[in-house]
C-alpha positions, 0 to 999 in steps of 0.5 A, spaced: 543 469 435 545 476 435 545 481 443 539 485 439 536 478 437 537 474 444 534 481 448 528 481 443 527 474 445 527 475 452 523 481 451 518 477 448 518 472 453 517 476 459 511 481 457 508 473 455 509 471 462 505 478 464 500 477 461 498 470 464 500 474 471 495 480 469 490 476 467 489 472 473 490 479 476 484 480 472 480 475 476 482 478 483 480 484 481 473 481 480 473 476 485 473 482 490 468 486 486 463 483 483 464 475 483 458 472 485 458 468 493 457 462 488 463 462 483 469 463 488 470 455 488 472 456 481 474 463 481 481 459 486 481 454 481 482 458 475 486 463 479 492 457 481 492 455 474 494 461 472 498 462 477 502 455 477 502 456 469 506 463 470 510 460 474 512 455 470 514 459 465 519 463 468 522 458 472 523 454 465 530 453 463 529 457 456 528 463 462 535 462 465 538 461 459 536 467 456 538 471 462 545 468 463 546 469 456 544 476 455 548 477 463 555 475 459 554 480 453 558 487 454 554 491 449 546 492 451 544 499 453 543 501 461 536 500 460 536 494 458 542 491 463 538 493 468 533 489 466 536 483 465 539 484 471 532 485 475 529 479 471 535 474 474 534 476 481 527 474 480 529 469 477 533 466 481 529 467 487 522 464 483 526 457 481 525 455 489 519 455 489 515 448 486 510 449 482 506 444 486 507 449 492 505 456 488 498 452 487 498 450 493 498 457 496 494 460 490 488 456 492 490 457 500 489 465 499 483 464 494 480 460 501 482 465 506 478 470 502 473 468 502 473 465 510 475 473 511 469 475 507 464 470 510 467 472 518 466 480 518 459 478 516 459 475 522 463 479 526 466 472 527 474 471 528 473 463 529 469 463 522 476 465 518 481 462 524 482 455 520 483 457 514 487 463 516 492 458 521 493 453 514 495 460 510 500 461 515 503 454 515 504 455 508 508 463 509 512 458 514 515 453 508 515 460 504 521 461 509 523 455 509 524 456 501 527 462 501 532 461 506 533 466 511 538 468 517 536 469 524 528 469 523 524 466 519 520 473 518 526 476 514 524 472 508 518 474 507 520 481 509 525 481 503 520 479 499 516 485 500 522 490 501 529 487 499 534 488 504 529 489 510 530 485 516 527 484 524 533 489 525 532 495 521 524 494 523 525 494 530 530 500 530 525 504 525 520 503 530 525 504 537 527 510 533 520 513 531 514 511 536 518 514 542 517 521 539 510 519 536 508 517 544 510 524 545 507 528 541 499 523 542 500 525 549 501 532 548 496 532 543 490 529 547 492 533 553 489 539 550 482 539 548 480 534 542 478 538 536 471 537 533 470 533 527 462 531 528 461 534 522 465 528 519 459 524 522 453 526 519 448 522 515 452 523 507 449 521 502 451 514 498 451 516 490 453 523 493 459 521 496 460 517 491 460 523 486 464 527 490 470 521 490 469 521 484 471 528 482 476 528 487 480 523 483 480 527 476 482 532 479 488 529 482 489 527 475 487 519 475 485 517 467 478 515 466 482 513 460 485 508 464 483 505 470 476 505 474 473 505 481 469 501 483 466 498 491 468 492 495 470 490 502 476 493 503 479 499 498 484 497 493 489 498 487 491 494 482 494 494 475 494 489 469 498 495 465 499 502 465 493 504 461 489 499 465 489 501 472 483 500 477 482 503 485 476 501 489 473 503 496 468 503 500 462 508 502 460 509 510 454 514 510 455 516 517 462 518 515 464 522 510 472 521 512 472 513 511 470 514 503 474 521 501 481 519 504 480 511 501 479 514 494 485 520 495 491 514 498 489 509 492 489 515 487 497 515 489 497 508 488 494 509 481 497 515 478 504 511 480 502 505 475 499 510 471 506 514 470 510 508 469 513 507 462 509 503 457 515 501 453 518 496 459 510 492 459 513 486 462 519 489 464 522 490 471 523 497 469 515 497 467 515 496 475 514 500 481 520 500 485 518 496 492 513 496 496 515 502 501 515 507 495 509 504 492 505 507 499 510 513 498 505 516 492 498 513 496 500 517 503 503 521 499 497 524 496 493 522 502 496 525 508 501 531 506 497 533 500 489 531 502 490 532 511 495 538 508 491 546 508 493 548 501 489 543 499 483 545 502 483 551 501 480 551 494 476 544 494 473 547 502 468 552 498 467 547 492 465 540 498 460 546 501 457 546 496 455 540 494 453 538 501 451 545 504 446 542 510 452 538 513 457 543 512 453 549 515 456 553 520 462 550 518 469 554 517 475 551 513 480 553 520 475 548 523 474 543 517 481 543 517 482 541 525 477 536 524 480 533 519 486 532 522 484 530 529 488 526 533 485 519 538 487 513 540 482 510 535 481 501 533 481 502 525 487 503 522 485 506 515 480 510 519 487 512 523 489 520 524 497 520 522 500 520 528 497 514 532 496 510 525 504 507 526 502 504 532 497 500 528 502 497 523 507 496 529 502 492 533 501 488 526 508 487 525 509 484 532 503 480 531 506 477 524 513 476 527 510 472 532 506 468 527 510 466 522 516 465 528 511 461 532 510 464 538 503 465 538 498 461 534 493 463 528 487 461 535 491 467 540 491 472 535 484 476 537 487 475 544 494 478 542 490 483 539 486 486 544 491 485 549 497 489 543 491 495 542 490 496 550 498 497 551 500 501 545 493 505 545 489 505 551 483 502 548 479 497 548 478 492 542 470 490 542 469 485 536 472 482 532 469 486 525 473 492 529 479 488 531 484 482 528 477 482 521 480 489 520 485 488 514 485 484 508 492 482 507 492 476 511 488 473 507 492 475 501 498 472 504 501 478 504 506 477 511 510 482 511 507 488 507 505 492 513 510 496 515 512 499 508 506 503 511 510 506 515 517 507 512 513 509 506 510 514 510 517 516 512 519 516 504 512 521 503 515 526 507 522 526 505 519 527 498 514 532 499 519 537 501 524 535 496 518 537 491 516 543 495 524 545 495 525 544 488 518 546 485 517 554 485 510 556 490 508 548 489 503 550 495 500 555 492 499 551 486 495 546 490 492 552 494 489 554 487 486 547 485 492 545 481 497 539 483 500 537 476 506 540 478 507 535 484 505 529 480 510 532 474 515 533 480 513 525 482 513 522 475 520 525 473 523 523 480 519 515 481 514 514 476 519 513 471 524 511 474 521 503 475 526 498 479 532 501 476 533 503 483 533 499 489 528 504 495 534 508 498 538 509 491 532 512 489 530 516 495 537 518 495 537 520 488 530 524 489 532 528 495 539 528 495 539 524 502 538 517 504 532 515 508 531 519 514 525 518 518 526 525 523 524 528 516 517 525 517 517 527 525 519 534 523 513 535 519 509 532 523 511 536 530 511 542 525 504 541 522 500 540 530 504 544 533 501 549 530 494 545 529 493 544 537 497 551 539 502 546 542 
């Protein structure tokens, strides 16, 4: 067999195994949308076949020896070589698991979620504990699987953020936290700004109106993709030309809907920039995780909180909730969008308290999976964390350790890449606005085509041929430098908060 022939197979068997991993992502989709309370029982089950299937699949000897064959060939493109060698990364790390193991975790998750579900409605920890505490266990032999040095917590840190580990974590966060503390003390020292126009009665349908039109003019393709509501807003893709978001609607806040619907748009525009010939493909794919929540903080924070944005979109959001908004200036909007408070939700966090959420995640999921506290400790834990980092007093549970999905997805080290994407949302935001002539002025003038043409040429289309670092390093010239993310962050509430 030819080097054109044996790629081609490759090629085929890949894009086959996606599309079992995008059926079942399918399943998901609908499982946290529309699936009716009856049917999750089943929806597991189907769920963990198409897993163990897919699994099966990749793992299978033919995989291995494709990709070992192709890897001995000298004369296939650079696109191609990248993705042979993505594939046996990731083939290499998948053939540890069995395959009894993925449907076991498989049908753990699908439990877990629907635990989390019945417990925030009950405003009950103890409802999704048991559950919750089997899951974990399981993340635990993850670990073991995977191999790690020094913590257990690593592996799955890897698996999320390749390269990342306790002591890269930990030394992001020593380096930013201290400023971040600094700045929230000078900030609250200083009278708060108004934001009880946010807090009024809004509309469920208008809201919904409004997000949707926000988002077709961040340029998401209806084509494309959809929103719909659930629990906890999301983004998921099954291919480039099917990428769906979600969100939710609280009508006495106008914030909860509007920045939920912006953050999942970057998610969104990401899978829909990436390129269509590498379906399948690891060059089809975002680059990590971290970069992934680049584009939705992105979007949310530097372009939605940001001035130049609202200034066009102020006038036309009067208009269409001109009762709420009576009396209301676009300066006052502005620092109302933009208020800083020690607060108990995370996705409702303004973005300078928002990291000390992440960390009191992080530090909550090193403890669990090193086994320092038990899934039972954590409303305790919880609590005591948000008291000490910041000063406020956990309630209930709905408001504290309910707050976040991603537990009962399994996803144990994914929180942080909320924060180093931030970091990375920063520093290629001001490479954007350093190489895109009056890109401000454009998105002052309703008109962020640019900034997403600027991110589709530098990270949409560049999939996972670039590690993180590489590809932030080849997009702003510089590795990542979490000093870029504090400088703006200074920079934009010095001048909100007369500092």
């Amino acid at each position: 067999m030819n080097t054109a022939e044996l790629y081609q197979s490759y090629q085929e068997r890949m894009q086959k195994i996606a599309d079992l991993r995008n059926a079942n992502a399918v399943l998901q989709w609908d499982q946290e949308t529309y699936l009716p309370a009856k049917g999750a029982s089943f929806r597991g089950r189907q769920i963990s076949t198409l897993s163990e299937f897919s699994h099966q699949l990749f793992i299978d000897q033919e995989t291995g020896d494709l990709l070992k064959s192709l890897l001995d060939r000298g004369d296939l493109a650079d696109d191609q070589q990248r993705n042979v060698i993505r594939s046996m990364e990731d083939y290499t790390k998948s053939v540890r698991y069995p395959t009894e193991f993925v449907r076991r975790l498989s049908e753990q998750v699908n439990r877990a979620f629907h635990a989390w579900i019945a417990a925030r409605k009950e405003n009950s920890f103890g409802v999704y504990e048991p559950e919750l505490g089997k899951l974990v266990d399981l993340k635990k032999q993850e670990a073991d699987i995977l191999g790690f040095e020094e913590h257990p917590y690593n592996a799955l840190l890897d698996e999320f953020e390749k390269g990342c580990t306790i002591a890269l974590v930990d030394k992001t966060f020593s380096d930013i936290l201290p400023g971040l503390t600094e700045l929230v003390d000078r900030i609250t020292a200083v009278p708060p700004a108004d934001d009880s126009f946010l807090n009024q009665h809004f509309p469920r349908q208008e809201q919904w109106e409004w997000g949707m039109f926000l988002i077709r003019q961040l340029h998401f393709d209806f084509e494309r993709g959809r929103q719909d509501i659930s629990e906890h807003p999301f983004s998921i893709s099954f291919n480039r030309n099917d990428v769906r978001i979600t969100t939710r609607i609280d009508e006495q806040d106008f914030g909860n809907m509007t920045w939920s619907c912006i953050h999942e748009t970057g998610h969104a525009l990401y899978e829909q920039g990436l390129p269509e010939a590498h379906y399948g493909l690891p060059l089809g794919e975002a680059c990590s995780y971290s970069i992934h929540e680049s584009q939705s903080r992105l979007w949310e924070n530097n372009v939605g909180r940001n001035l130049p944005f609202w200034k066009h979109y102020f006038p036309i959001l009067k208009e269409r909730f001109p009762k709420q908004l009576d009396g209301i200036g676009l300066d006052q909007f502005y620092r109302g969008i933009n208020k800083v408070q020690r607060s108990l939700v995370r996705t409702e966090a303004d973005e300078v308290t928002y990291h000390f959420h992440v960390y009191i995640r992080y530090e909550l999921e090193k403890q669990l999976i090193g086994g320092g506290i038990s899934t039972k400790d954590i409303p305790a834990s919880w609590s005591e964390l948000y008291k000490r980092h910041l000063g406020v007093t956990v309630p209930d549970d709905r408001k504290g350790s309910l707050q976040d999905v991603h537990w009962s997805h399994g996803s144990f080290g994914y929180f942080p890449t909320y924060s180093l994407g931030s970091f990375y949302a920063a520093q290629l935001y001001r490479a954007a606005t350093n190489s895109v002539q009056n890109i401000e002025d454009q998105i002052s003038a309703g008109n962020t085509a640019p900034l997403l043409e600027w991110l589709r040429e530098r990270i949409h289309g560049r999939g996972r041929y670039l590690y993180s670092e590489e590809l932030c390093r080849e997009a702003t010239g510089q590795p990542l430098d979490s000093k870029q993310f504090l400088d703006y962050l200074l920079h934009k509430y010095t001048v909100l908060y007369n500092l």
